[in-house]
Residue frames as a rotation matrix with the C-alpha (Angstrom) as fourth column:
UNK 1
-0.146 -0.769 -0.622 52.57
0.979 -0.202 0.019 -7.91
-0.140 -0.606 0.783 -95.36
UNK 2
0.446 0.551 -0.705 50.99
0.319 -0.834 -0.450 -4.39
-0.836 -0.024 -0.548 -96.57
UNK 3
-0.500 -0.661 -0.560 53.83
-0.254 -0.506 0.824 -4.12
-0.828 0.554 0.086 -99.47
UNK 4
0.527 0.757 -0.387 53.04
-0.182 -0.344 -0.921 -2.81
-0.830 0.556 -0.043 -102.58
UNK 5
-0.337 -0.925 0.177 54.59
0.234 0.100 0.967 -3.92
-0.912 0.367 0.183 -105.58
UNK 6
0.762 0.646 0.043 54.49
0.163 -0.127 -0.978 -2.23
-0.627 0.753 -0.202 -109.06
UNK 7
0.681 -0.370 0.632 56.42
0.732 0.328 -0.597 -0.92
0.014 0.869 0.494 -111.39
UNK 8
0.653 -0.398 0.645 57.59
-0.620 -0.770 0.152 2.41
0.436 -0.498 -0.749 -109.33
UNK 9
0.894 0.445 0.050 59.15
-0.418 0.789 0.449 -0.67
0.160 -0.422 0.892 -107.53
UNK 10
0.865 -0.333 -0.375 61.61
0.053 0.804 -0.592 -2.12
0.499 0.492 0.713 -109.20
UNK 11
0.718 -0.695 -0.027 64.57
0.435 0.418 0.798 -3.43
-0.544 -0.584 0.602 -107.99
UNK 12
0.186 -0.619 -0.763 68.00
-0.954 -0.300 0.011 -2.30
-0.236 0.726 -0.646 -109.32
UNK 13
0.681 -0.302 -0.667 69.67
-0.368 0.645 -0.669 -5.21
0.633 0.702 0.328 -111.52
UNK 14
-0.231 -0.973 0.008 72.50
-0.453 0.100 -0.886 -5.20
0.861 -0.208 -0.464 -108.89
UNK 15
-0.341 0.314 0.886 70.36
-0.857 0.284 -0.431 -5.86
-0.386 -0.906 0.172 -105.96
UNK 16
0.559 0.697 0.450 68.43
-0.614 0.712 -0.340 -8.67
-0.557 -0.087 0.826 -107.89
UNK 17
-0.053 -0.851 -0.522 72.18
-0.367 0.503 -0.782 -10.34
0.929 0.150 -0.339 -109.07
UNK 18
-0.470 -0.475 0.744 72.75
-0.794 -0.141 -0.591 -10.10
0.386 -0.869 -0.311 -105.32
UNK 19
0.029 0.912 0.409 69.50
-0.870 0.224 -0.439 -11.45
-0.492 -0.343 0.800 -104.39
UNK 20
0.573 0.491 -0.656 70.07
-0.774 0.586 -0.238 -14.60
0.268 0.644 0.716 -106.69
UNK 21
0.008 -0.984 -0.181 73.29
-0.422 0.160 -0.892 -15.20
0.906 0.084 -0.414 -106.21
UNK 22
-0.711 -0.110 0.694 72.34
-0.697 0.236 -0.677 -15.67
-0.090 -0.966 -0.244 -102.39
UNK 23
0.340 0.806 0.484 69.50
-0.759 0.540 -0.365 -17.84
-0.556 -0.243 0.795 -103.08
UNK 24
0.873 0.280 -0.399 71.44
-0.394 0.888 -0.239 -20.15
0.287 0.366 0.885 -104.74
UNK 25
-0.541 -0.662 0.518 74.50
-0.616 -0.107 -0.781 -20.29
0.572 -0.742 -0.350 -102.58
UNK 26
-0.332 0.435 0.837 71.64
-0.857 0.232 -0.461 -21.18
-0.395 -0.870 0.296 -99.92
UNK 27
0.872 0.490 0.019 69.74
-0.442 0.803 -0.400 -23.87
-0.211 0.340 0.916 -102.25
UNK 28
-0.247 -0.901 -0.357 73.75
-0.427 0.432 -0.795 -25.29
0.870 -0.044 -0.491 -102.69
UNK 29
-0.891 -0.167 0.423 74.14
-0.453 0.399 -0.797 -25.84
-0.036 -0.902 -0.431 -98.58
UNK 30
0.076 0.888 0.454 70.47
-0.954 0.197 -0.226 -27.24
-0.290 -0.416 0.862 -98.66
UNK 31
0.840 0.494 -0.222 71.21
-0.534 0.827 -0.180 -29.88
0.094 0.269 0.958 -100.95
UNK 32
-0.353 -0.935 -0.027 74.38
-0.560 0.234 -0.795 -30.72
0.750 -0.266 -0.606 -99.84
UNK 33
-0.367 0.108 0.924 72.61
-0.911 0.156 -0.381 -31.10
-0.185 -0.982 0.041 -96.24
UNK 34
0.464 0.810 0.360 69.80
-0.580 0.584 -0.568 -33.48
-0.670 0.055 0.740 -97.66
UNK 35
0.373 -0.164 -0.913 72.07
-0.563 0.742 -0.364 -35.66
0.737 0.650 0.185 -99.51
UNK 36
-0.638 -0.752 -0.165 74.09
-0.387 0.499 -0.776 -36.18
0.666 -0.431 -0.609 -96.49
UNK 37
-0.506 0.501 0.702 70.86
-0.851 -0.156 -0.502 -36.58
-0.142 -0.851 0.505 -94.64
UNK 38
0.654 0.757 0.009 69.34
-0.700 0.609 -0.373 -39.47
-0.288 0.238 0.928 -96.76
UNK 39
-0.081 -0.628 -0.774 72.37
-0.183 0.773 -0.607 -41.26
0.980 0.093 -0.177 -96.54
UNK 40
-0.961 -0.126 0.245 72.35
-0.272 0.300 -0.914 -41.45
0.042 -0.946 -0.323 -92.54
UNK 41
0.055 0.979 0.195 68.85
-0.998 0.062 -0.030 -42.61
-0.042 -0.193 0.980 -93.00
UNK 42
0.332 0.207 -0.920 69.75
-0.722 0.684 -0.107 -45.53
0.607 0.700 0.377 -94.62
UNK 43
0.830 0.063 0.555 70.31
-0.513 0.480 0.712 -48.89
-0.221 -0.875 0.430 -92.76
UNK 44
0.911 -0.400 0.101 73.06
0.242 0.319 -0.916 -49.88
0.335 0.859 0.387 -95.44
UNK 45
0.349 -0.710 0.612 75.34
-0.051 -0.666 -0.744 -47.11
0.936 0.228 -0.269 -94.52
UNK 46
0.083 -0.461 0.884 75.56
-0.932 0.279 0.233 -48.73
-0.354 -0.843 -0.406 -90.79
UNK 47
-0.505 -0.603 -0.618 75.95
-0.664 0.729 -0.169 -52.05
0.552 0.325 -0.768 -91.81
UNK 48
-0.897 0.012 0.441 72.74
-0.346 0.601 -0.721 -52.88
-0.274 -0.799 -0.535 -90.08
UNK 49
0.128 0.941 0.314 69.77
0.160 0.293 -0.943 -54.14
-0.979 0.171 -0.113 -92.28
UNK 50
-0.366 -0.030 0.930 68.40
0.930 0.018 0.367 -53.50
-0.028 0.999 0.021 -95.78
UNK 51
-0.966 -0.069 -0.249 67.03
0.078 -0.997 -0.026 -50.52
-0.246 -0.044 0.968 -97.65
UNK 52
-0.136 0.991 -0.020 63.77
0.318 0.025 -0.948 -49.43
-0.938 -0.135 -0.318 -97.80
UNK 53
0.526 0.428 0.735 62.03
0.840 -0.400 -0.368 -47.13
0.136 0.810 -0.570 -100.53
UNK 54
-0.667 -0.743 0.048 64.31
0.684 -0.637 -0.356 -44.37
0.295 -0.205 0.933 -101.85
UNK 55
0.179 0.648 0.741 60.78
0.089 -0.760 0.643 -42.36
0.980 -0.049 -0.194 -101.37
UNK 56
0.772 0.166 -0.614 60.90
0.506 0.423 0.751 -43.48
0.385 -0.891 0.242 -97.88
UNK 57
0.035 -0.841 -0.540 64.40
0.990 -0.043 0.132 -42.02
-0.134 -0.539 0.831 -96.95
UNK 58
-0.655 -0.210 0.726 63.44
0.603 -0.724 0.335 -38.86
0.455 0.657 0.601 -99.05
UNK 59
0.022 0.672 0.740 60.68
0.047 -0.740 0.671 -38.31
0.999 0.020 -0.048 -97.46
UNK 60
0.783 0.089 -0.615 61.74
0.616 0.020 0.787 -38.63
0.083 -0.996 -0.039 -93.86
UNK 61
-0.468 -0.872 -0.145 64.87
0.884 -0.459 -0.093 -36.17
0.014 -0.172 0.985 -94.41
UNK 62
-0.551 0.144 0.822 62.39
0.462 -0.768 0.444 -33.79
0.695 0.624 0.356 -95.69
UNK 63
0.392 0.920 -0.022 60.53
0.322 -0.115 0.940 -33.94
0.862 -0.376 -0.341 -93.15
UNK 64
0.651 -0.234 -0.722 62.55
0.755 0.101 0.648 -33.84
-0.079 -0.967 0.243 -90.26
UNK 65
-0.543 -0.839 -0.021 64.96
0.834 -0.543 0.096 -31.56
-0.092 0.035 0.995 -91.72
UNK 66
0.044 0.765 0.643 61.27
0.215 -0.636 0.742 -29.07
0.976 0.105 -0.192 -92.53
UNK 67
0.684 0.209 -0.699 60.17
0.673 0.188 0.715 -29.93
0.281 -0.960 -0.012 -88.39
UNK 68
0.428 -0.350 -0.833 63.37
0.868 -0.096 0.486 -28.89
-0.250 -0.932 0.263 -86.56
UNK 69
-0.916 -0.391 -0.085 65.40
0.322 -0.846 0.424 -25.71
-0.238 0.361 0.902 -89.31
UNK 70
-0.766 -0.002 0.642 62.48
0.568 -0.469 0.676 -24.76
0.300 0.883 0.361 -91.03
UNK 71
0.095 0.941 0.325 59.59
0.478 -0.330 0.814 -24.20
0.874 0.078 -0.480 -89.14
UNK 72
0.063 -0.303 -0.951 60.95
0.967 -0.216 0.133 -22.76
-0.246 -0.928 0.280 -86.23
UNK 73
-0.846 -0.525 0.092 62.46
0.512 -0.753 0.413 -20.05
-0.147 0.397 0.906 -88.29
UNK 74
-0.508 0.773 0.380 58.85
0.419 -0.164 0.893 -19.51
0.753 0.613 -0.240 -89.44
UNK 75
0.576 0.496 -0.649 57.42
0.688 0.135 0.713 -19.70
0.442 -0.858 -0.263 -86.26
UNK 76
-0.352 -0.373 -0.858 59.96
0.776 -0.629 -0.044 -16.72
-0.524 -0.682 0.511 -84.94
UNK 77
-0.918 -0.070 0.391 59.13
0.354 -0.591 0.725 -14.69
0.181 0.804 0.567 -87.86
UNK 78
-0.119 0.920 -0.374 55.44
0.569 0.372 0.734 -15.06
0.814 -0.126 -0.567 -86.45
UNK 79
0.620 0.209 -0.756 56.28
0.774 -0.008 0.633 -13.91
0.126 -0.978 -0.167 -83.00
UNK 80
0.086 -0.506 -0.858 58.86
0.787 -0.493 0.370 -11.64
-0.611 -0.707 0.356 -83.20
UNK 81
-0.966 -0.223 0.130 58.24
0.217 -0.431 0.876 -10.00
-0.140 0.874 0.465 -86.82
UNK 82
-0.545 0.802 -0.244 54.67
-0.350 -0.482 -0.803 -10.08
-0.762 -0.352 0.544 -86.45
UNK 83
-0.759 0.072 -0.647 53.78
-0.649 -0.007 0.761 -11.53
0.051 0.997 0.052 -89.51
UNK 84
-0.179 0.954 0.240 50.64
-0.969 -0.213 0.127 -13.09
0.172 -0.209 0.963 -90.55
UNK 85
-0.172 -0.016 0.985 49.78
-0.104 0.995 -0.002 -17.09
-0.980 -0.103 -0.173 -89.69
UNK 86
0.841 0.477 0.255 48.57
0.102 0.323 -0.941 -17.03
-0.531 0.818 0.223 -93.23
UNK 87
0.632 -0.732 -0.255 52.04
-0.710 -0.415 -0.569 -16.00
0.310 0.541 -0.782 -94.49
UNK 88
-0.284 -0.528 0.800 53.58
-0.761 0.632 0.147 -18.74
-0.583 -0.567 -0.582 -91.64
UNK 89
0.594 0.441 0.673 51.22
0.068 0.806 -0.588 -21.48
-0.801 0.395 0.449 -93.88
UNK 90
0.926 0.284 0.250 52.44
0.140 0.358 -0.923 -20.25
-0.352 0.890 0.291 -96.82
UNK 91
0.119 -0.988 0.098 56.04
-0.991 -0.112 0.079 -20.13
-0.067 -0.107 -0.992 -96.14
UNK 92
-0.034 -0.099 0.994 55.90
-0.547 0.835 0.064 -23.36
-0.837 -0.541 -0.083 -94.24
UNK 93
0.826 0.142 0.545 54.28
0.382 0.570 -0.728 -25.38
-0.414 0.810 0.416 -97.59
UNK 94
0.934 -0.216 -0.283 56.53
-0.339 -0.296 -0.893 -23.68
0.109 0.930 -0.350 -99.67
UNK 95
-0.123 -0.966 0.228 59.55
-0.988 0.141 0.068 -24.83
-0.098 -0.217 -0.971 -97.71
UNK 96
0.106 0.819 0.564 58.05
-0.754 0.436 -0.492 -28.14
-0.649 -0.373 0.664 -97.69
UNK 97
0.798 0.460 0.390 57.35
0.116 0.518 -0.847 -28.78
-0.592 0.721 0.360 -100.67
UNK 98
0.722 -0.565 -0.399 60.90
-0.680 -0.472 -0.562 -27.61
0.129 0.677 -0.725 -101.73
UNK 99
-0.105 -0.624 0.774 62.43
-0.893 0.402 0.203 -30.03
-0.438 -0.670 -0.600 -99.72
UNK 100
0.597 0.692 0.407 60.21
-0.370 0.687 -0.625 -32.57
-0.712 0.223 0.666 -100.90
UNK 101
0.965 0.258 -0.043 61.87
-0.093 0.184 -0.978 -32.26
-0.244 0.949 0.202 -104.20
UNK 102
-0.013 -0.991 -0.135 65.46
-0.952 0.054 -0.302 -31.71
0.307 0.125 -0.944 -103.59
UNK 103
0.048 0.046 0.998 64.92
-0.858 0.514 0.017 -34.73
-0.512 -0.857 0.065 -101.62
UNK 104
0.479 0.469 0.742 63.44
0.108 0.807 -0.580 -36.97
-0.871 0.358 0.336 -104.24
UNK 105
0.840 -0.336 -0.426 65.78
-0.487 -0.119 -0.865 -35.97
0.240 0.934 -0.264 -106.67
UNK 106
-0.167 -0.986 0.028 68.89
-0.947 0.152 -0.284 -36.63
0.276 -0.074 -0.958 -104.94
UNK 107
0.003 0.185 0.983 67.00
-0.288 0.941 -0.177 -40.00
-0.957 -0.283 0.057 -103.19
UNK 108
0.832 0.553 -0.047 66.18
-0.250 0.299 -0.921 -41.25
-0.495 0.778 0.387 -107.03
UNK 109
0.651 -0.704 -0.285 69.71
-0.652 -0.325 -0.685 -40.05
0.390 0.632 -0.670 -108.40
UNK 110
0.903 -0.163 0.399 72.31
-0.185 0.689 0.700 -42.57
-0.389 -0.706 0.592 -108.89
């Protein structure tokens, strides 16, 4: 993105409270979303079939819930921010692969 970061740099303390505080606020509503999401996967919770693997349900929330909130967002950031595709990859994985895990914890956790 051309930014430089050093030690001239630094954040204040108050901005990077701020700056946490929102990022976990946000990583709250995420896993909230993806618990309630790998329950409506399940065939249990309609009362029509059995359950699969809890991977299985984990990894199809993650996915779909990556697909339709996450990469869009990327994908505007692309187009209307300009940013690089190589930054869009390495968003994208990182969201991914976060999901991945909230996923498979909360699928595992009983």
């Amino acid at each position: 993105m051309g930014i430089k970061f050093g030690p001239e740099n630094k954040p204040a303390a108050k901005a990077m409270k701020r700056a946490f505080f929102l990022q976990f606020v946000g990583t709250i509503f995420t896993v909230y979303v993806l618990a309630y999401t790998i329950n409506v996967w399940r065939p249990t919770v309609w009362g029509v079939g059995t359950d699969a693997s809890n991977f299985q349900y984990a990894f199809c929330a993650a996915v779909f819930t990556w697909i339709g909130f996450y990469v869009p967002t990327q994908l505007g950031r692309v187009s209307w921010e300009n940013r690089p595709w190589k930054l869009f990859f390495i968003n994208s994985a990182h969201n991914f692969v976060n999901l991945l895990i909230i996923s498979l914890v909360l699928s595992y956790w009983k």
